[in-house]
Every structure is written in structure tokens, then in C-alpha cells.
GUDO-345031 format. One record per residue (C-alpha): residue number from 0; residue in one letter; x, y, z. Coordinates in Angstrom, 3 decimals. Layout:
N
{pt NUM; "A"; {X; Y; Z}}
...
end
This chain:
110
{pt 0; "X"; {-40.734; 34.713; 27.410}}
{pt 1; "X"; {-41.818; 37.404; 29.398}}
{pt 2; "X"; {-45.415; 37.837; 30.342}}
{pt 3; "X"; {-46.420; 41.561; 28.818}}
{pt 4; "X"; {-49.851; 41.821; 31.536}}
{pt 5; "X"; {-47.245; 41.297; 34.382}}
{pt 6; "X"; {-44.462; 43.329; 32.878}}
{pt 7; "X"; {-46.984; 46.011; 32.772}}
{pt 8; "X"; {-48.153; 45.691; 36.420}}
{pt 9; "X"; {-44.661; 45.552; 37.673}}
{pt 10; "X"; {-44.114; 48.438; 36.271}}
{pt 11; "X"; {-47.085; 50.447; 37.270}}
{pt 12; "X"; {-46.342; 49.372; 40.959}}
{pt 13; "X"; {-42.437; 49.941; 41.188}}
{pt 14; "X"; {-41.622; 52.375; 38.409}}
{pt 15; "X"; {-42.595; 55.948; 37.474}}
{pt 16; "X"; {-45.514; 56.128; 34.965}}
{pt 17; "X"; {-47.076; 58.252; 33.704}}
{pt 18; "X"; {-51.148; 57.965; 31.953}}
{pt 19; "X"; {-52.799; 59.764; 29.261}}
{pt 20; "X"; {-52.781; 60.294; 25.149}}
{pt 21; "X"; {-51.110; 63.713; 25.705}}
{pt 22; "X"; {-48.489; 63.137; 28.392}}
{pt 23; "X"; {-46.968; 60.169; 26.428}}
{pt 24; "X"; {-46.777; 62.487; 23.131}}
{pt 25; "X"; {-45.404; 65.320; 25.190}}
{pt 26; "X"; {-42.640; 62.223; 26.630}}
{pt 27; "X"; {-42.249; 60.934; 23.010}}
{pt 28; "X"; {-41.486; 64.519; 21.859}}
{pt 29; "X"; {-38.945; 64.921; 24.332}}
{pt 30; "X"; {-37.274; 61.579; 24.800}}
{pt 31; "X"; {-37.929; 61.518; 28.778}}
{pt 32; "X"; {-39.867; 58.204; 28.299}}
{pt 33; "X"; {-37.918; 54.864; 28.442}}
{pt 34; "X"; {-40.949; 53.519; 26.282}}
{pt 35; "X"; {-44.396; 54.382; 25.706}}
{pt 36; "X"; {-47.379; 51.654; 25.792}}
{pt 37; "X"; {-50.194; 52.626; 23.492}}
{pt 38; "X"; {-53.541; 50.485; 23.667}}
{pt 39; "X"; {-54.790; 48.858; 20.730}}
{pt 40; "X"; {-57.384; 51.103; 20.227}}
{pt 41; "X"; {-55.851; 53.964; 20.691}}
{pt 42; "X"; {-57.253; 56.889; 18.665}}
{pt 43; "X"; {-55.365; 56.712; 15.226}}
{pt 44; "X"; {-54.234; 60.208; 14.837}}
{pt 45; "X"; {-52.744; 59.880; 18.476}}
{pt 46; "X"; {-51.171; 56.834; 18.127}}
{pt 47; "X"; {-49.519; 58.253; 14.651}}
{pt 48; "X"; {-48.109; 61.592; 16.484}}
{pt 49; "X"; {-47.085; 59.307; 18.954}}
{pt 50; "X"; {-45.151; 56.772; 17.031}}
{pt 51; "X"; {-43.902; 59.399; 14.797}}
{pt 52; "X"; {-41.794; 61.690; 17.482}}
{pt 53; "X"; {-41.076; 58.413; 19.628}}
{pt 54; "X"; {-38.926; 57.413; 16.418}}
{pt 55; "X"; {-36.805; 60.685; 16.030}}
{pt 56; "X"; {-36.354; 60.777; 19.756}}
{pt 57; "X"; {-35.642; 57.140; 19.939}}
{pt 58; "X"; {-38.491; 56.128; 22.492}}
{pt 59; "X"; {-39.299; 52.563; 21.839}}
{pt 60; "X"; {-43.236; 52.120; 21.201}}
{pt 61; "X"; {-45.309; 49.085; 22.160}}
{pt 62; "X"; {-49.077; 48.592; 21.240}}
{pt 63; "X"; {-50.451; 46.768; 23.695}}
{pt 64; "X"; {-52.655; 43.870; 22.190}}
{pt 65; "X"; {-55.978; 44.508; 24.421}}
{pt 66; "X"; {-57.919; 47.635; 24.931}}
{pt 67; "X"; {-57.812; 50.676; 26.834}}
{pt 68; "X"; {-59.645; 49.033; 29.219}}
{pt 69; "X"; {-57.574; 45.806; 29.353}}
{pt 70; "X"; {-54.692; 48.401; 30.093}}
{pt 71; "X"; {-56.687; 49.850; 32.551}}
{pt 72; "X"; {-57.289; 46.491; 34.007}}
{pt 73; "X"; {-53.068; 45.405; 34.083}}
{pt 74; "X"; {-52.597; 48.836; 35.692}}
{pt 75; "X"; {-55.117; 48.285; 38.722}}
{pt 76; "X"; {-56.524; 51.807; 37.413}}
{pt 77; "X"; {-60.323; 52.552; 37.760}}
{pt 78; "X"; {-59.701; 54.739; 34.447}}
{pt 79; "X"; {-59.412; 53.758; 30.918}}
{pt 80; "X"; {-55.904; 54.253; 29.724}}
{pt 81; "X"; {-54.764; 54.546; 26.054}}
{pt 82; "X"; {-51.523; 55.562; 26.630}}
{pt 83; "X"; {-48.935; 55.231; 29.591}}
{pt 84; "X"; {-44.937; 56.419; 29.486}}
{pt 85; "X"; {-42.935; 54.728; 31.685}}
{pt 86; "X"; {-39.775; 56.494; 32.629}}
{pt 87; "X"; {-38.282; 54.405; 35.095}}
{pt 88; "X"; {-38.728; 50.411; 34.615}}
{pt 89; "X"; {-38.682; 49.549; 38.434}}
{pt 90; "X"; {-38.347; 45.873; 39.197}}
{pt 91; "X"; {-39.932; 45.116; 35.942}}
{pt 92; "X"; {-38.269; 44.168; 32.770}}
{pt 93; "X"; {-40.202; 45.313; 30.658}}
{pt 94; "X"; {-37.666; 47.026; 28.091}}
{pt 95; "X"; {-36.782; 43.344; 26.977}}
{pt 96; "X"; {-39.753; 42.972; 25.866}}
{pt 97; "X"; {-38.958; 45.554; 22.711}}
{pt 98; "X"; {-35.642; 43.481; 22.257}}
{pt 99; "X"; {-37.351; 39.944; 22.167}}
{pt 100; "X"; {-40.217; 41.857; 19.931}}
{pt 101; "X"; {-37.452; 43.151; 17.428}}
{pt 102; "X"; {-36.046; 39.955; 17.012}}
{pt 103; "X"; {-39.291; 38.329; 16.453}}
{pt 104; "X"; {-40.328; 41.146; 13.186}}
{pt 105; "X"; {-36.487; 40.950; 12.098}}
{pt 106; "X"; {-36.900; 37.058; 11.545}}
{pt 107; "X"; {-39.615; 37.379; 9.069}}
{pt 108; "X"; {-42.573; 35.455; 9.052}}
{pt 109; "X"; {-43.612; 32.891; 6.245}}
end
């Protein structure tokens, strides 16, 4: 199972990312994104615009479980961060994570 926190970090340190609620919509609009991380508190109109144009361009979305801050915190930022795209992955693998997550929802809980 890969760790999400150090997917995340990886990322931020060897990929190209990019922070804030308006790049990542601009990126989910577009389809330059990879994948777009959206904090779990998020503002809910964002995170709906968001999710809405990352399906019709195909951008996988994650929700990161903590908060802004946590994100922050992963990233090694000194800002709060609601929203990141990541357009290249770097040495992190952090695209399986959206594979191992669909299998997870496609086998149903009971």
C-alpha cells in the first residue's frame, strides 16, 4: 500500500506542482494536470467545479483525508493549500494511488 503523506511529498520535491483553488480548476478545465489533490475541506463550490471539469477532461481527483493545513504540512509549504495539480509525478507514484483507490470503491463495501 502506498503511503498517500509520502506520495504527496515525493511529489512536491521531484515533480511539477502546482498550488491554489484556481490553478487546479484552470488544470482540470484543460486536462494539463495528471491529477489534482483537493483538501478535505476544501470550499464546496470549488471542490464541485473542480471535480466536475476534472471528469470531462479525464483528470483523476483525490481528496486528501486531512486539512488544508495537513496538505500544507506534507508539502513542506508555510501556506495553507486546498488544492495542488501535479503535472509531472517525479519519482513519486502517486498515480497508483487512484488505481488501488478505484479498486477499493469498485469492490463494494458491506
Amino acid at each position: 500500500m502506498i503511503d498517500v503523506d509520502k506520495a504527496i511529498a515525493a511529489v512536491v520535491k521531484t515533480g511539477k506542482v502546482s498550488f491554489g483553488a484556481n490553478t487546479a480548476l484552470q488544470n482540470a478545465k484543460t486536462g494539463k494536470a495528471k491529477m489534482i489533490v483537493l483538501a478535505a475541506n476544501c470550499p464546496k463550490n470549488i471542490k464541485e467545479q473542480v471535480e466536475y471539469y476534472g471528469k470531462i477532461s479525464k483528470v483523476p481527483i483525490m481528496t486528501y483525508k486531512g486539512t488544508s493545513i495537513d496538505l500544507a504540512t506534507v508539502c513542506n509549504k508555510l501556506f495553507i493549500i486546498s488544492a495542488m495539480s501535479i503535472r509531472e509525478t517525479g519519482d513519486s507514484e502517486i498515480l497508483k494511488l487512484i488505481k488501488s483507490t478505484e479498486k477499493e470503491s469498485a469492490g463494494g463495501n458491506s
